[in-house]
N, C-alpha and C positions, 0 to 999 in steps of 0.2 A: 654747146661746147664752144669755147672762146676759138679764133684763129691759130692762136699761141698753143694751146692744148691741143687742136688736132693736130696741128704740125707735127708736134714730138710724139704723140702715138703712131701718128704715120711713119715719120722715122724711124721708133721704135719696131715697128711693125719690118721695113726695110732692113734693120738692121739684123735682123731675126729671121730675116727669111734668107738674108744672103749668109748667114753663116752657118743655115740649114744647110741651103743648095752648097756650099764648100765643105760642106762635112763628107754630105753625099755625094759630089760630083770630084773630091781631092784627089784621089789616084789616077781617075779618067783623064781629068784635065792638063795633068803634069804632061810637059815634052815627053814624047817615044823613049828619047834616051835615059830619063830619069825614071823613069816605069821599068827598067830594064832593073834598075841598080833597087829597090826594094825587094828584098827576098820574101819568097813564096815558100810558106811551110809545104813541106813535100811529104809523102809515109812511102816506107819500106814497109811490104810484111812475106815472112814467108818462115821456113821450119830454120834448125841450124844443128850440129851434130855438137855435141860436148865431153869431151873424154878429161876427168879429173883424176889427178895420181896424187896420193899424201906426199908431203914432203917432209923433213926432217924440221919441227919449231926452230928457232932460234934459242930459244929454252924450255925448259919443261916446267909444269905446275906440279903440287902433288897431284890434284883431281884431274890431270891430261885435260884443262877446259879448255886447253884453245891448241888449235892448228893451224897446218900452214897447207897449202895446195895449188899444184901447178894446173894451168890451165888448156887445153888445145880446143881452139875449135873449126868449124867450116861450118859460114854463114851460105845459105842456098838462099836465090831469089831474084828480089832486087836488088838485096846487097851479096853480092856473091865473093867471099872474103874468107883466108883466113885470119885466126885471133891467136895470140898469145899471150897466158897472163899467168899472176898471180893473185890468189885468197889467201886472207885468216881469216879464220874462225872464231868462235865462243861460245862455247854450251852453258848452261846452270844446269842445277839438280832439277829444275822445274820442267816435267816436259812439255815441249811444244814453245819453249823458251830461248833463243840464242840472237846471234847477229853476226854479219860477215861484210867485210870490206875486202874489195879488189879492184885491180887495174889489168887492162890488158888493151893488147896492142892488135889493131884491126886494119889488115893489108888487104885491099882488093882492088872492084868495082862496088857504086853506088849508083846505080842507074843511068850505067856506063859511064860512070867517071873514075879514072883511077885514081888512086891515091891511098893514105894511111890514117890514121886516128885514133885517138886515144880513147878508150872509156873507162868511166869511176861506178861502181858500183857501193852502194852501201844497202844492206837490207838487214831487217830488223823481225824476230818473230816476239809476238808475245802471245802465250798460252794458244799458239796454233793460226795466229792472225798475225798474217805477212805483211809487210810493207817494204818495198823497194826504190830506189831510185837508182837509176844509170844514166847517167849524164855522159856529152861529149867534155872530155878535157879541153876548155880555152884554148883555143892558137893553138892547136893538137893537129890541126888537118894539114896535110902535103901533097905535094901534085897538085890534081884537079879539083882536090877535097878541101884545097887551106879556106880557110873561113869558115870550116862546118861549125855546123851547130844544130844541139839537139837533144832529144831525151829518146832510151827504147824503153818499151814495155815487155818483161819475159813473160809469156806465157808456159806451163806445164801442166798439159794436161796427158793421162794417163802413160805417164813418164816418158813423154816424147816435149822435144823443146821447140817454142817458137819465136818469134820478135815481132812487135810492131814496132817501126822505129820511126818518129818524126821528125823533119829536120831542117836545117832554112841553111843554102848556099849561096852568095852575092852573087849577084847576077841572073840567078833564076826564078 
């Protein structure tokens, strides 16, 4: 191999390995203080009580497919809060068929942190297969919360409710 050619594989070699060791060693290496300010996804999990009262549609169908529904709840755990919200509804004639969007408003602690939050719920069934998503509302958090961000998971199992929630706060 000429001079010229192993130079540049050696280089090449160099250049390959320091952008290993900076892939790997990037967060470690960063100042104290700049380590502080990438957020660290965090989870919440614990049960939560949910009490739902029909509410009057805004209008009616003839087939009654969609509704309206107030929401109450109290988060127990790490997130110990409560929620206020609102669902619609949508049924078809198909069972195991519908989907429901809601927003509610989530005042507490979050692993001792005070503050408030928004969440979007959309879920969707078809022929008995769930899908969900509950997302935090964007620029939703106040207090100790403003910055949240995150997604929960509901669980329900033998009609009892739970949450994992995961979620990334600046600073933490």
């Amino acid at each position: 191999m000429s001079i010229s050619r192993r130079a540049a594989v050696l280089f090449l070699f160099s250049v390959v390995s320091l952008c290993v060791t900076l892939a790997v060693h990037s967060r470690s290496s960063l100042p104290h203080s700049q380590q502080r300010d990438l957020p660290t996804t965090r989870h919440a999990t614990d049960a939560f009580d949910v009490k739902v009262t029909p509410l009057q549609p805004a209008f009616k169908t003839d087939d009654n497919s969609l509704g309206r529904m107030s929401l109450d709840k109290q988060y127990h755990g790490d997130l110990e809060a409560t929620a206020q919200g609102e669902m619609l509804t949508a049924s078809t004639p198909i069972k195991g068929s519908a989907a429901y969007v809601a927003v509610e408003c989530v005042s507490g602690r979050l692993h001792g942190r005070t503050g408030a939050f928004l969440l979007q719920h959309s879920g969707t069934m078809s022929h008995g297969e769930f899908h969900l998503n509950v997302t935090v509302v964007p620029d939703s958090g106040t207090g100790q919360l403003a910055g949240l961000s995150g997604a929960m998971n509901i669980i329900i199992t033998d009609g009892k409710h739970s949450y994992e929630f995961s979620y990334t706060l600046p600073g933490t």
